[in-house]
C-alpha positions in Angstrom: 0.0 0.0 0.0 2.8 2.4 0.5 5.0 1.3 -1.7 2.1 2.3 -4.3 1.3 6.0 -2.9 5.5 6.6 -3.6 5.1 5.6 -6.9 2.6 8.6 -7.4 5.5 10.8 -7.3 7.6 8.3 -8.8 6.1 8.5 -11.9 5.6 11.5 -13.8 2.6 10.7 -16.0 0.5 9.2 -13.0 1.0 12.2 -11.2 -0.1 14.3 -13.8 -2.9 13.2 -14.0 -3.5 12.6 -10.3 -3.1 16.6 -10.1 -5.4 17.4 -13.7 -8.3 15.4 -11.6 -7.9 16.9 -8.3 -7.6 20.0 -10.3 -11.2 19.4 -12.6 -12.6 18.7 -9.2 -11.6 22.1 -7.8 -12.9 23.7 -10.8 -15.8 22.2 -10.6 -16.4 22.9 -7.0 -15.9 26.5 -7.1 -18.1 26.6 -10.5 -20.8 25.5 -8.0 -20.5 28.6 -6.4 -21.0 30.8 -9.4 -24.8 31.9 -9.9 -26.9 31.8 -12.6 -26.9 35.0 -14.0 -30.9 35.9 -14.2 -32.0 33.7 -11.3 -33.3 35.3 -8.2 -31.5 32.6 -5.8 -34.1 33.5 -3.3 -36.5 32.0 -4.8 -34.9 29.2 -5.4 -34.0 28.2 -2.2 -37.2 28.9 -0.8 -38.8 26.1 -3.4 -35.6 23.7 -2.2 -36.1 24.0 1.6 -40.6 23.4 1.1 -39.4 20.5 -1.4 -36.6 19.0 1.5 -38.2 15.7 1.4 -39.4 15.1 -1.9 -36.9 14.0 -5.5 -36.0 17.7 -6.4 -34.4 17.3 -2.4 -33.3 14.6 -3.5 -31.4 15.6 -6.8 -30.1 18.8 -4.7 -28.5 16.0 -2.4 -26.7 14.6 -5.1 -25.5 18.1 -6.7 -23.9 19.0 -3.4 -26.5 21.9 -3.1 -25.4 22.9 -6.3 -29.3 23.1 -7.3 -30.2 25.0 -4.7 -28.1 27.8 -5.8 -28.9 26.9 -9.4 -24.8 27.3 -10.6 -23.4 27.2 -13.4 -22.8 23.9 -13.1 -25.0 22.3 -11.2 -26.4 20.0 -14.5 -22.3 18.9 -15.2 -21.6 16.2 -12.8 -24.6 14.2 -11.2 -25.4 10.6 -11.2 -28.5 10.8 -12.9 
């Protein structure tokens, strides 16, 4: 198991892309935080916390909250 995490900086082309994923996943994360432009995010999180328990609470769970501030990229990466 050790052996295996050295060889991350052992080898150049693993660890590049070991650093372009974390990287995407940064992007992505602060993307999240980026509105809409247009939206009144009010609104919309008023509709997400009356519909906690229901599938659009659901699909917000998955987004990371990303739907209930309806970012930029809240439709990029979800599991349905």
């Amino acid at each position: 198991m050790i052996g295996g995490v050295q060889n991350i900086a052992k080898i150049t082309e693993l660890r590049q892309r070991i650093l372009f994923t974390f990287a995407m996943l940064g992007v992505y994360r602060l993307g999240a935080y980026v509105a809409t432009p247009g939206i009144d995010v009010q609104v919309i999180k008023s509709f997400f916390e009356q519909a906690a328990g229901t599938v659009f609470g659901l699909f917000n769970l998955f987004s990371g909250s990303a739907l209930e501030q309806l970012s930029i990229f809240s439709l990029g990466i979800m599991p349905y």
